[in-house]
N, C-alpha and C positions, 0 to 999 in steps of 0.2 A: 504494500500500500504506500502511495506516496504519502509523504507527511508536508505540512504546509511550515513555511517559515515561522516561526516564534513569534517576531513582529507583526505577521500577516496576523497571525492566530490576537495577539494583545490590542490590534487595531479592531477583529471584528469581537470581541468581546465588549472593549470600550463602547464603539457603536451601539450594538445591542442593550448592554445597560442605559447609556442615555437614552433610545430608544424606546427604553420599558417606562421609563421617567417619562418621557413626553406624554406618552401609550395612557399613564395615570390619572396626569394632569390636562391632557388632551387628545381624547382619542380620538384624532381624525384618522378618515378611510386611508390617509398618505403615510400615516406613521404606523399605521396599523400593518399595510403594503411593505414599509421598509421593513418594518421587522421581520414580518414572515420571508424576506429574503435573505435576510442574513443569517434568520437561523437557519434556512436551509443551505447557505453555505457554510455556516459553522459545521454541520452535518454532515457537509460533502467533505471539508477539509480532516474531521476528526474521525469520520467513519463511525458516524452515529447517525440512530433513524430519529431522536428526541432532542429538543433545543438543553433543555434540561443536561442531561446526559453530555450533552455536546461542550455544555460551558464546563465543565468541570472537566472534562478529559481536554478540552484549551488550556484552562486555566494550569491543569498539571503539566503538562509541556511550558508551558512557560521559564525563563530562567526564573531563577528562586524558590520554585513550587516546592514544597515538602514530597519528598517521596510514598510517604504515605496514603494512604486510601482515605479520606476526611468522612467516607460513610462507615467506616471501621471504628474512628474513635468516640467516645463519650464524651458529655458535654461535664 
């Protein structure tokens, strides 16, 4: 599987969080549009079928990510 650059990966996480922000405070049809695009590239890029699933296997690639599983530990 190809894996997507680090940076490409912390640009469309960035995005999608502002996005979810907008999505809250204003869901219009266009922010609504952008997000379901970039979670579906989040998707493509992480080889995941869920936005969910997709930010947290981004988020662990990232430099600095803990190696650990963050649904493994207790709060």
């Amino acid at each position: 599987m190809l894996m997507a650059h680090p940076a490409v990966l912390n640009n469309l996480v960035e995005q999608y969080e502002t996005l979810e922000l907008l999505h809250a405070e204003a869901g219009t049809p266009e922010v609504r549009e952008r997000m379901d695009d970039i979670a579906r590239t989040l998707c493509v890029a992480t080889g995941t079928r869920d936005v969910d699933v997709a930010l947290v296997a981004a988020r662990h690639r990232l430099p600095g990510a803990r190696p650990e599983d963050d649904s493994l530990l207790t709060a």
